[in-house]
C-alpha positions as CSV (number, residue, x, y, z in Angstrom):
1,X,-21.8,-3.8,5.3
2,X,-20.3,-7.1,6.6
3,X,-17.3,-9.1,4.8
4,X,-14.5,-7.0,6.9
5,X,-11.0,-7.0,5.6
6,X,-7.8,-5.7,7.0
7,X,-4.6,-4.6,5.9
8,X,-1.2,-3.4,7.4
9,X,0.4,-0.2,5.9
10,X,3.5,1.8,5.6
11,X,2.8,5.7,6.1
12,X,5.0,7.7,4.0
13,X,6.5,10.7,5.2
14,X,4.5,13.9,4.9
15,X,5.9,15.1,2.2
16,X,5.9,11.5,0.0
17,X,2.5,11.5,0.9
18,X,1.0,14.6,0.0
19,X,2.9,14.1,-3.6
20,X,1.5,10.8,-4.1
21,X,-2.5,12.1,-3.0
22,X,-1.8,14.8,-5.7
23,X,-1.0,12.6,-8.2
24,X,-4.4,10.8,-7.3
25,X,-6.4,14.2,-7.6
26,X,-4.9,15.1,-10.5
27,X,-5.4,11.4,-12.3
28,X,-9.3,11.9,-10.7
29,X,-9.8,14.9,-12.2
30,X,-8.2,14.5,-16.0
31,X,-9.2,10.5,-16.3
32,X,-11.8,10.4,-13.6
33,X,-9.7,7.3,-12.3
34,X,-10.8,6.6,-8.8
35,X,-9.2,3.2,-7.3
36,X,-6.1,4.1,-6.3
37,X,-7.4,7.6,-4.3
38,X,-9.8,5.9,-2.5
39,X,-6.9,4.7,-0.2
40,X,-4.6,6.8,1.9
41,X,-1.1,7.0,0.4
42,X,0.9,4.2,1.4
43,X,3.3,0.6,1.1
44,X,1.6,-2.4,1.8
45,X,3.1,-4.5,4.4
46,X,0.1,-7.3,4.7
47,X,-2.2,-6.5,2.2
48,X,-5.9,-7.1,2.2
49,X,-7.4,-10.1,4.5
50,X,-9.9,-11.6,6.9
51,X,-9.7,-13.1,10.1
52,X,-11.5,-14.0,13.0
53,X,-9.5,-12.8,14.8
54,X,-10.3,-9.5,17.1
55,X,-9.1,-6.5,16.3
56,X,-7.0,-5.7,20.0
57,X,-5.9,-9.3,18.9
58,X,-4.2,-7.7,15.9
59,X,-2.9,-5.0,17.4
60,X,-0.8,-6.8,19.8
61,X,0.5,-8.7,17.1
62,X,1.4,-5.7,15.0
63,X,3.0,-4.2,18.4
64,X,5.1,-7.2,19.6
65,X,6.5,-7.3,15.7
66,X,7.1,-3.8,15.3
67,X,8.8,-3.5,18.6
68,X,12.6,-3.4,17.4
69,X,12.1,-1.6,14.4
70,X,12.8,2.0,14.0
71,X,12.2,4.5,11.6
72,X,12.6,3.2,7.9
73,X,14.7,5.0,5.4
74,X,13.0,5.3,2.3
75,X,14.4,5.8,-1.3
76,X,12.2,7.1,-3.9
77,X,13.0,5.5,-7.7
78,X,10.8,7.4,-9.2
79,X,7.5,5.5,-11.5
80,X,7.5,2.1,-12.5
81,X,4.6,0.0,-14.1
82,X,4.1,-2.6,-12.0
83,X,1.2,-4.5,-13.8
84,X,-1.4,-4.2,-16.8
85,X,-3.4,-1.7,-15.0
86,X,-0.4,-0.6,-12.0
87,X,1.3,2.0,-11.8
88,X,3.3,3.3,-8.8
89,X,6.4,4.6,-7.2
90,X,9.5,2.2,-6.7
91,X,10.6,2.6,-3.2
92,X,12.2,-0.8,-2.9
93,X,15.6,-0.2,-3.2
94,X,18.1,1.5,-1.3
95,X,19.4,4.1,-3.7
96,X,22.5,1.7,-4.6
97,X,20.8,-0.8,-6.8
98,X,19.9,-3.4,-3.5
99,X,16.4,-4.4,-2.0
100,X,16.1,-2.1,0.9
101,X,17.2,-4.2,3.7
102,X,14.9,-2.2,6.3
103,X,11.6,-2.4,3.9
104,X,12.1,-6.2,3.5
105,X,12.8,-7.1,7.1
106,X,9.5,-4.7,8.3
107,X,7.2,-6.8,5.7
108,X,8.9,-9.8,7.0
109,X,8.1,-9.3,10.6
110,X,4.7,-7.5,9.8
111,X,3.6,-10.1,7.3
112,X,5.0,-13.3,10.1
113,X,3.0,-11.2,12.9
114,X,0.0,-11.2,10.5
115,X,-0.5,-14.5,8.4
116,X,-1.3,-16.8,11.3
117,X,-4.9,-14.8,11.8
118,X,-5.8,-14.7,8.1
119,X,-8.8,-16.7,7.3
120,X,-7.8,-20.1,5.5
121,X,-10.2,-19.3,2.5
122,X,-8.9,-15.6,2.2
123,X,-9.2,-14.2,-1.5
124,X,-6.6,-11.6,-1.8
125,X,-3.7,-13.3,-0.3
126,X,-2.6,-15.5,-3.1
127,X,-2.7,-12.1,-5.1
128,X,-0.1,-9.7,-2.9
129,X,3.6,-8.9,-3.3
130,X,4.8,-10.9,-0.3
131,X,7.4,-13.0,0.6
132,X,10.3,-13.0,-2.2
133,X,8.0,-11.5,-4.6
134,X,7.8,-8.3,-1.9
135,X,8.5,-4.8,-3.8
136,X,7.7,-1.6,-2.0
137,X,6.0,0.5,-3.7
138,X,3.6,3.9,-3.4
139,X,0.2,2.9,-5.8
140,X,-0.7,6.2,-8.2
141,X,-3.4,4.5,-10.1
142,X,-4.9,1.0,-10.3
143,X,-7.8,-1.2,-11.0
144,X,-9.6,1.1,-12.6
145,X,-7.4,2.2,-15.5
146,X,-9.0,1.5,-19.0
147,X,-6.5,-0.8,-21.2
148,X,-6.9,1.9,-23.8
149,X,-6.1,4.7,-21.5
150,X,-3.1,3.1,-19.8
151,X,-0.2,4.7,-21.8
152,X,-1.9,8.0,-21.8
153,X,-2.2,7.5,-17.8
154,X,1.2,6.6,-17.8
155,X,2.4,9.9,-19.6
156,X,0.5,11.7,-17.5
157,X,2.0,11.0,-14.3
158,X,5.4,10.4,-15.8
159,X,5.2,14.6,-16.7
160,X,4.9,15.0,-13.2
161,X,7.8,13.7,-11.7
162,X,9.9,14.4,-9.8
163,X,7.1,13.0,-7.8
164,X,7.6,14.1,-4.2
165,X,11.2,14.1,-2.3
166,X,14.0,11.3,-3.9
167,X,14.9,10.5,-0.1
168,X,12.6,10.6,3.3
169,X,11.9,8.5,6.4
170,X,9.0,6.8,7.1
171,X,8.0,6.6,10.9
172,X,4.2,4.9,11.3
173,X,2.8,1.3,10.1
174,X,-1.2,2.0,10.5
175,X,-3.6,-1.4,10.9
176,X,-6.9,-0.3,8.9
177,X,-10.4,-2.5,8.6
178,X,-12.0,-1.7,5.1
179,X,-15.4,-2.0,4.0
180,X,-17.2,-2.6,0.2
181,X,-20.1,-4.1,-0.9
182,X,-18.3,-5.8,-4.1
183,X,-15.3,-7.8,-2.9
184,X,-15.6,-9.8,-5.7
185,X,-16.1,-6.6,-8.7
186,X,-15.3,-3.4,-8.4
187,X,-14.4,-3.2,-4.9
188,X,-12.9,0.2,-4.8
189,X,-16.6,1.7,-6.0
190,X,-17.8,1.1,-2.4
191,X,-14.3,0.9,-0.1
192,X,-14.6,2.5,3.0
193,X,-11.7,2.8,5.7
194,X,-11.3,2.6,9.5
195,X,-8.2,3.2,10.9
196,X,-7.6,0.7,13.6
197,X,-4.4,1.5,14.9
198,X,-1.2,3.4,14.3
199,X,2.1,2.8,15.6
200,X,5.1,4.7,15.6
201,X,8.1,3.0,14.8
C-alpha cells in the first residue's frame, strides 16, 4: 500500500491503557464498532500527516523537542462526547478546572517539531485538535458509530466508568507510520500500524 501517513502519540500509562483497549473490545463485541480499536490507546500530539520527509528525519525532530520534557501527569475526567460520532476520555485538565499546563506545552513542542515536514497538500491537518483548539483526550469509539446507535454507544460506555485510574503518569510519546487503502472512505477498514519510534520522556 503506498499513501504513508504518520502521527505522533501520547502513551498512557499501563493501566489507562488497558481500560481504554477494554472499552474498545467490549464496544467491538456488543456494536461490532471497529475504528477506534484499530489504534493503540492513546492522545494525539500531531495527528495524521504526510511528508517527504525521512523517517530518521522525524525522529530527530521528535528527540530534539522532547528533550526537556519529563514525565506528564495525567488527570482522567472521565467520558465526554467530543463530536457527532466521538466519544472519548477527557484528560485535558488538570484536576482543578485548568488546561493541563504539561499536555498543552508537549503538543506545542511536538506539533512545532512536526508541522514544518508535513506535506503542503495534507488532508487531515485542517481536521485535528491543535493549536488553541488542542484537548487531550483517550478516543473509545469513532468514525464508525451509526447516528442511530450513538446514544446507545454512549450509555454503553458511560455504565462502565470509572474507566481506568482518575490519576496516572504518562512516560512515552511513540512516532507511528500508518497504512490504508481508503484514505479518502473508510480508512480505518484497512489501517495498518508501524511503530517508528518510541521515546521516553
Amino acid at each position: 500500500m503506498a499513501d504513508l501517513r504518520y502521527a505522533a502519540y501520547l502513551r498512557p500509562a499501563a493501566a489507562l491503557d488497558a481500560a481504554v483497549a477494554e472499552v474498545h473490545d467490549v464496544l467491538r463485541r456488543r456494536f461490532g464498532l471497529v475504528a477506534a480499536a484499530r489504534f493503540m490507546p492513546h492522545a494525539t500530539l500531531k495527528g495524521f500527516f504526510r511528508t517527504a520527509a525521512p523517517p530518521g528525519d522525524l525522529v530527530d525532530r521528535l528527540a530534539a523537542a522532547l528533550a526537556p520534557h519529563g514525565p506528564v501527569p495525567v488527570h482522567n475526567a472521565g467520558v465526554v462526547v467530543l463530536a457527532p460520532d466521538t466519544i472519548a476520555l477527557d484528560i485535558d485538565t488538570d484536576g482543578r478546572g485548568r488546561q493541563s499546563a504539561p499536555l498543552r506545552a508537549l503538543h506545542d513542542v511536538v506539533f512545532g517539531a512536526l508541522a514544518p515536514v508535513v506535506a503542503a497538500d495534507c488532508d487531515f491537518t485542517p481536521l485535528e485538535y491543535a493549536g488553541e483548539r488542542f484537548r487531550a483526550h483517550l478516543t473509545l469509539a469513532m468514525a464508525d458509530v451509526p447516528p442511530a446507535r450513538f446514544a446507545d454507544v454512549l450509555a454503553a460506555v458511560r455504565a462502565l466508568e470509572p474507566i481506568g485510574p482518575r490519576e496516572s503518569v504518562a512516560t512515552a510519546v511513540q512516532l507511528l507510520r500508518f497504512e490504508s487503502r481508503a484514505w479518502a472512505g473508510a480508512w480505518w477498514e484497512t489501517l495498518r500500524w508501524h511503530e517508528v519510534h518510541t521515546a521516553a520522556l
